[in-house]
Wavefront OBJ file of the C-alpha trace (Angstrom):
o trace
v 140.995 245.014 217.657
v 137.946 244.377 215.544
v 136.913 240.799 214.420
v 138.585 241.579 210.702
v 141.558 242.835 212.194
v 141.897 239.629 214.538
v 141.203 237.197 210.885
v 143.447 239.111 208.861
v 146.536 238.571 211.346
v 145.716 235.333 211.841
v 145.983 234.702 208.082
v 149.120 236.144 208.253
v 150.630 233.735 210.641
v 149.354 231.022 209.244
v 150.819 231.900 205.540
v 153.604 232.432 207.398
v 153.850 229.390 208.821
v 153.258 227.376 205.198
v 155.126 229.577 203.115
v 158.400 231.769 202.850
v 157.859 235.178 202.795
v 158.806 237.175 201.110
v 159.632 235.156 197.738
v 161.220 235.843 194.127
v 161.656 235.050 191.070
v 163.956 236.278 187.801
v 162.171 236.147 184.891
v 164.188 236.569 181.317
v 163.756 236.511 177.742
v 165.625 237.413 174.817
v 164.324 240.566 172.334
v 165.516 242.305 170.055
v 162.513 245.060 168.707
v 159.449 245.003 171.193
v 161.317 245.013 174.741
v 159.657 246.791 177.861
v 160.876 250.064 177.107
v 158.903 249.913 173.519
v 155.821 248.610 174.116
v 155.387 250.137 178.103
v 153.788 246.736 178.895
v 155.450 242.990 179.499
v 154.242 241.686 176.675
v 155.543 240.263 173.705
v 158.101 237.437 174.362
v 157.658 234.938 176.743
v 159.162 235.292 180.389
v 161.425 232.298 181.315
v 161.964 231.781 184.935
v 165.126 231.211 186.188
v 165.431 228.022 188.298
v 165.664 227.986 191.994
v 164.961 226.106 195.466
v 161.965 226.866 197.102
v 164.247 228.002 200.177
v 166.164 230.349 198.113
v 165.204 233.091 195.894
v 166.625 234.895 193.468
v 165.797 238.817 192.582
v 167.506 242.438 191.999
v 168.457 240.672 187.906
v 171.084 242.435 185.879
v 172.646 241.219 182.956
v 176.222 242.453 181.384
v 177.861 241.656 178.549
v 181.701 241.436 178.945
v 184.761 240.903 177.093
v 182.759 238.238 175.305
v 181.064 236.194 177.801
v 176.807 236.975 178.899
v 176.165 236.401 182.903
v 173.504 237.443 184.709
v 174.696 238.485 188.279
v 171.399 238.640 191.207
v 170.288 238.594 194.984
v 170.684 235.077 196.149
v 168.957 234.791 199.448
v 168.436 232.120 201.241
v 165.592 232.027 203.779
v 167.294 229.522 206.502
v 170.457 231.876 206.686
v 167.946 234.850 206.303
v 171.187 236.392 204.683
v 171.988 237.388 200.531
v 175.280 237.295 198.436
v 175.363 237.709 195.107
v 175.389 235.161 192.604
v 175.595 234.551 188.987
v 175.230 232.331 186.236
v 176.163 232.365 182.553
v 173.919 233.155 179.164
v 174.541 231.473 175.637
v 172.234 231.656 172.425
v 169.717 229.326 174.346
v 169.645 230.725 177.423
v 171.411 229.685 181.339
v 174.253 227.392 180.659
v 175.628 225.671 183.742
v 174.934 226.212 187.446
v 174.416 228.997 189.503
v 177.323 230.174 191.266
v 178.152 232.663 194.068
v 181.106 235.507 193.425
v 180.634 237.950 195.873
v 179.688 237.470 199.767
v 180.335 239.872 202.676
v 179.328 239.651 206.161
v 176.446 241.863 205.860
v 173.457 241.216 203.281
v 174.103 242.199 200.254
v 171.979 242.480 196.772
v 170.713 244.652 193.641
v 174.111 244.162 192.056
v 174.502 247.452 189.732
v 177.340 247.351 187.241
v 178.823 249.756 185.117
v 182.042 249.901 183.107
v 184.410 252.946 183.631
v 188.085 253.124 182.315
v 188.135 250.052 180.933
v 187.321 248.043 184.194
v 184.088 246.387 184.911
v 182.252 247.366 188.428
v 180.246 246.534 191.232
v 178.283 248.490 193.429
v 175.883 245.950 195.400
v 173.456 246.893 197.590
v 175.241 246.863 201.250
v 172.920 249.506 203.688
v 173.095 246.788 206.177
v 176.976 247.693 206.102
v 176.014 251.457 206.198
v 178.045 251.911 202.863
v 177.909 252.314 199.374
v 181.269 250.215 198.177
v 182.565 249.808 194.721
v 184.042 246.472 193.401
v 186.428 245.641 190.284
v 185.868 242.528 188.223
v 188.622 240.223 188.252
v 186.382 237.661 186.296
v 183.194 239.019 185.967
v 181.911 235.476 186.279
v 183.607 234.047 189.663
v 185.471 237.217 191.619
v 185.620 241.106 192.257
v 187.920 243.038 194.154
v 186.707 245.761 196.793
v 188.332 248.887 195.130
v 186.976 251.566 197.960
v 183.956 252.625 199.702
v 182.061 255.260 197.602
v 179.892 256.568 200.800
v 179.877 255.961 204.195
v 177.742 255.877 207.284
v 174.880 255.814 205.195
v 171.757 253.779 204.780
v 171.381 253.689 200.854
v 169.525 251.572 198.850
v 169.787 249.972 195.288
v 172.183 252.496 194.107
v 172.385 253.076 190.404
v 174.803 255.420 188.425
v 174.367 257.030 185.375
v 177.251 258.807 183.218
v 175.347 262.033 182.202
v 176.458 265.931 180.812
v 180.027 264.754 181.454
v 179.310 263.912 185.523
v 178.210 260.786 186.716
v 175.144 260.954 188.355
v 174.097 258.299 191.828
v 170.652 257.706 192.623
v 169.467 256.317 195.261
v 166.962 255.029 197.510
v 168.338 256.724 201.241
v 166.672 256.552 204.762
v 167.470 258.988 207.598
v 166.223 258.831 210.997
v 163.077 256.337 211.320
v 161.705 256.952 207.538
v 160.934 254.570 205.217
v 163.943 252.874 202.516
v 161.465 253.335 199.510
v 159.591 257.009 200.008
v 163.121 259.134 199.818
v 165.198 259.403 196.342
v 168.543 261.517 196.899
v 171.560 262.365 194.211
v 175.088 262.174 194.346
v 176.965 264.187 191.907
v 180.808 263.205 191.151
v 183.164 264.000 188.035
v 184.706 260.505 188.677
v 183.285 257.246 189.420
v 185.768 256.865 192.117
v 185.043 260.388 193.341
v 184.811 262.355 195.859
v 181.130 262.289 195.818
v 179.140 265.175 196.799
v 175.272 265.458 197.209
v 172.811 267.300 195.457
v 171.721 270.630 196.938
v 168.120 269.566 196.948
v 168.089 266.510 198.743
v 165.930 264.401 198.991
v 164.990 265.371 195.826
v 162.087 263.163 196.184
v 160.018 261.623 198.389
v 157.139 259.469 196.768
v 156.649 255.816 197.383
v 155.240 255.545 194.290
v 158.329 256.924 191.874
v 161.468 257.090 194.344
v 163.160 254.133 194.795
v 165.633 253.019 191.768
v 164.411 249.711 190.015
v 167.699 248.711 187.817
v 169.510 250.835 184.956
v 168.815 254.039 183.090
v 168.868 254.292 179.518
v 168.416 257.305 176.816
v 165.590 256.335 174.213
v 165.057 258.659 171.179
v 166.705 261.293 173.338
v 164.851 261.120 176.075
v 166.244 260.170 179.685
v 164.484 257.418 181.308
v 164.624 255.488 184.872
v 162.488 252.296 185.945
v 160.989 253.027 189.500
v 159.465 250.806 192.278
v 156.074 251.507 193.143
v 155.699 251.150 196.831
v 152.340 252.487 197.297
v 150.558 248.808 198.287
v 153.383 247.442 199.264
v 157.361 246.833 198.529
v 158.196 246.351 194.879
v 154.641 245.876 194.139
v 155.058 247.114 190.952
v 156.990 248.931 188.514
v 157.016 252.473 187.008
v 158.567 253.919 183.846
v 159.474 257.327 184.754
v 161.053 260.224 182.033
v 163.431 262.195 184.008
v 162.692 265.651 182.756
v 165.472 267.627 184.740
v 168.493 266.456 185.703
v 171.169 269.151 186.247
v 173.462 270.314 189.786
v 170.278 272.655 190.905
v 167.245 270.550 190.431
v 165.637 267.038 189.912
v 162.185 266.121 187.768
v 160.502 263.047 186.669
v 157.145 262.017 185.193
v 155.946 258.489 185.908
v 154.746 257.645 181.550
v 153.439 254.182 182.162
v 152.992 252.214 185.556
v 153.536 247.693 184.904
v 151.523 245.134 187.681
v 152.055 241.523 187.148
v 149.371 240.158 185.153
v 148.564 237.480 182.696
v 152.035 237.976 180.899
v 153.874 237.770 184.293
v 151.837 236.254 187.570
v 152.431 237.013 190.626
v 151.653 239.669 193.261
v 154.690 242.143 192.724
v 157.261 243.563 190.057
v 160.227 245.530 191.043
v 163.394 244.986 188.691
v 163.772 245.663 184.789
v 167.087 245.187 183.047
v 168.620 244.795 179.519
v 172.054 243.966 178.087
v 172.109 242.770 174.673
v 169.291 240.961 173.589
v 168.943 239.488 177.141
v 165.910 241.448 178.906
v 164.985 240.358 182.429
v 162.686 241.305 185.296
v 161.255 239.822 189.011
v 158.370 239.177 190.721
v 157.006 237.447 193.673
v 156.431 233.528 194.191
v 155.197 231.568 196.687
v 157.640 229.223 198.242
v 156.315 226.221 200.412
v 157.868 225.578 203.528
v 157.933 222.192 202.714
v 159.466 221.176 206.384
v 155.838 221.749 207.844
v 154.170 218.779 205.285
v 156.742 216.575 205.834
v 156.517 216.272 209.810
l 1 2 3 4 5 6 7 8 9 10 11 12 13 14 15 16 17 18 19 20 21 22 23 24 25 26 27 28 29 30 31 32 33 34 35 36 37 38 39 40 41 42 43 44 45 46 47 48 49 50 51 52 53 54 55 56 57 58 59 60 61 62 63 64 65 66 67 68 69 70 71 72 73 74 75 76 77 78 79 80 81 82 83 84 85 86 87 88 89 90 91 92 93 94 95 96 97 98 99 100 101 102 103 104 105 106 107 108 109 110 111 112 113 114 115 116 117 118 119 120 121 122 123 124 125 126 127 128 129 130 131 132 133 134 135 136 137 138 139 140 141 142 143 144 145 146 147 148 149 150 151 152 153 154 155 156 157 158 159 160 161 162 163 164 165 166 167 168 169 170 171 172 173 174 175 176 177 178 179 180 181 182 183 184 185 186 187 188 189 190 191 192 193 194 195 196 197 198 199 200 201 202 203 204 205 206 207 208 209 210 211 212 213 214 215 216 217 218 219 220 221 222 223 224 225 226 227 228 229 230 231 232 233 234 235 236 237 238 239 240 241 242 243 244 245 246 247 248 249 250 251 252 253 254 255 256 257 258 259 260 261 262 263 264 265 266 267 268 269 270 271 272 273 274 275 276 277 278 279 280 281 282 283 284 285 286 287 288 289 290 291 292 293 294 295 296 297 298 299 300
């Protein structure tokens, strides 16, 4: 091991040591003109950050509107139980009114809470790979409890799965590791004429592997006709940033995307990384990274 090699680890440990690793933060804003999608830059409005502990952090942000009421439902992880559930917390005119809250914990870790309506019912499909499923929830109260309806997939190791209601199928994306590969390089499609199902996968999976454009990074949207997806680019690291990718074929025989516009955190958003873009309403919201002080250390 060369002398750099020996003073990099070491800084390692030591940052470690000080702070909690790794670290979020939700940032939000309201827009109506001039959101992410239109400008291809963070720009514009300024982020709020949404409150939090230094021992908790809060990422995977997406915002629904239903019957009425704004909430924000996210990744609430807290670094002493080394564990997430998924909590929420309620929008008015102003911005977060009241507390954070929890409404959905399982045994496993769970996060990226995707939600789409269907049939008149509000669901859930958190992230839950550590459970080896991909399991669908019904709101009860969108704000304090869901139902587990039925397990989508099983005995599979899928991440931040995202749905999209396109050509009269719905379409699953996600992030999906076999064997000893990585959970961000490897995009594969589900294809199903329900939401409930029965799901069946695309012909051509994976139909990508690319750390820089695979993994999903919140919901798809059609702009001026054209089909769009926010991706995580995982080149330098995890969520270290965040592309805008046009999907360019989507049908049951093939899969194509072009990466338009590629966002870093910068002088409109600090931090290190960027890995989660939403909208509902007017509410627009992203994350990033944050450093957290273990303030246990200082205080000995």
């Amino acid at each position: 091991m060369t002398g750099f090699e020996i003073a990099r680890n070491a800084a390692k440990s030591i940052y470690r040591q000080c702070f909690y690793s790794p670290h979020w933060r939700i940032g939000w804003r309201f827009v109506r003109d001039g959101d992410v999608w239109d400008r291809h830059d963070l720009g514009g409005a300024e982020w709020q950050v949404l409150p939090n502990a230094s021992y908790r952090f809060f990422a995977d942000p997406f915002p629904v509107i239903w019957q009425g009421r704004t909430c924000l439902l996210f990744e609430d992880f807290d670094h002493r139980r080394g564990k997430g559930i998924i909590s929420a917390v309620e929008f008015g005119p102003d911005g977060p009114e009241g507390d954070v809250f929890p409404v959905l914990e399982e045994p496993w870790h769970l996060s990226y809470p995707f939600m789409i309506e269907d049939d008149g019912e509000l669901w859930l499909i958190p992230e839950s790979s550590a459970n080896r499923t991909v399991s669908l929830y019904r709101a009860v109260s969108v704000a304090h409890r869901w139902i587990k309806e039925t397990d989508l997939l099983t005995d599979i190791e899928a991440s931040d799965t995202t749905i999209l209601r396109y050509q009269g199928r719905f379409w699953m994306f996600a992030a999906v590791r076999k064997n000893m590969g990585s959970f961000s390089d490897s995009l594969s499609i589900f294809i199903a004429d329900r939401l409930l199902g029965p799901w069946r996968p695309h012909p051509a999976n994976p139909v990508l592997v690319d750390p820089a454009s695979a993994r999903p990074a919140g919901n798809m949207l059609v702009r001026d006709g054209r089909l769009w997806r926010p991706v995580q680019d995982c080149r330098e690291a995890y969520g270290a940033a965040l592309g805008l990718a046009e999907i360019t074929r989507l049908d049951e025989h093939g899969f194509e995307q072009a990466v338009r516009t590629v966002l870093r955190p910068g002088r409109h958003w600090p931090g290190r990384r960027l890995h989660t873009l939403n909208r509902a309403g007017t509410l627009e919201c992203i994350d990033g990274s944050a450093l957290a002080l273990r303030r246990h250390h200082w205080l000995r």
